[in-house]
C-alpha angles and dihedrals in degrees: 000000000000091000094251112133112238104224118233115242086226108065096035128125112289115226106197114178118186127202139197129133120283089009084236104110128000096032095043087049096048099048093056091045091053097039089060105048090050093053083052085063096047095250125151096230135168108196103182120178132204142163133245089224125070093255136167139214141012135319125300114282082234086047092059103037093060094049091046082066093063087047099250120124119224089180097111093047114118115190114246123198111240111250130171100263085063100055096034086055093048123099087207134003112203112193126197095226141025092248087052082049104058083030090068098039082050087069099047104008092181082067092065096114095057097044120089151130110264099238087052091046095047093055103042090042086058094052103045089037132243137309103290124230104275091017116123112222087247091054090049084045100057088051093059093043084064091064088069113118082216125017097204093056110063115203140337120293087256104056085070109110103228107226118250098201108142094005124106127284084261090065094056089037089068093040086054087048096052098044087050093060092041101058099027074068099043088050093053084055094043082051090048093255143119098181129103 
């Protein structure tokens, strides 16, 4: 041994990209959601959102208004285009849709088994079990990715996240509601745990 400390998978750095259309309402959502509830469970974790369309500006006003709710501020968010070096560099890429999913693995196809939608994630991480001690969240992620019926459809119709872009603050209400349920799910996975 040369006296250099090997660092555990586990406890690494956590790179999160979320992904949706314009990066304006569900991403940006999404990323501060997740990035709470890992925080909760003590994790170093960059979650990072961007949009699969050239778009500029802040959140939506709706957006903002139902996270502000939750008392978290989306005022300082600028929307970001997706591009390749974002989703190569991420240790799991969650879309909001099944277009912003194949969208993403379009870009850096060898990334396909860490790519999906949350709903879809939540559900096949509880079947196949939590991130293991020693296991990265990409390789955790690969093992669930093997529970798909098809690889190369990720998720149920359902999974996908509707946008609520131009619709009322109930609207994106719900959709922060969902999302919530959903990665607060997908954190306790990503912390090796199923339990509330």
């Amino acid at each position: 041994m040369d006296g250099r400390t090997v660092q555990d998978p586990y406890d690494a750095a956590i790179d999160i990209l979320v992904v949706c259309t314009g990066n304006t309402c569900r991403s940006p959502m999404a990323e501060a959601l997740l990035r709470d509830e890992l925080a909760k469970l003590g994790f170093d974790a960059r979650v990072h959102s961007a949009g699969t369309l050239a778009w500029r500006g802040g959140a939506s006003a709706g957006a903002r208004a139902a996270m502000a709710e939750r008392a978290i501020d989306l005022s300082a968010h600028r929307s970001r285009r997706l591009d390749p070096d974002m989703v190569r560099d991420a240790d799991l890429v969650l879309g909001m849709t099944r277009t912003h999913v194949w969208s993403s693995a379009t870009h850096v196809p060898d990334a396909a088994d860490r790519i999906f939608l949350p709903g879809e994630l939540a559900r096949l991480g509880e079947a196949e079990g939590p991130r293991r001690a020693h296991e990265s969240v990409g390789e955790w992620a690969a093992r669930v990715s093997r529970r798909r019926a098809d690889p190369r459809v990720p998720g149920h119709p359902q999974d996908e996240v509707p946008d609520p872009a131009g619709e009322p603050v109930e609207v994106y209400r719900a959709t922060a509601e969902r999302l919530a349920g959903e990665l607060a799910r997908v954190a306790r996975l990503i912390g090796g745990s199923v339990t509330a």
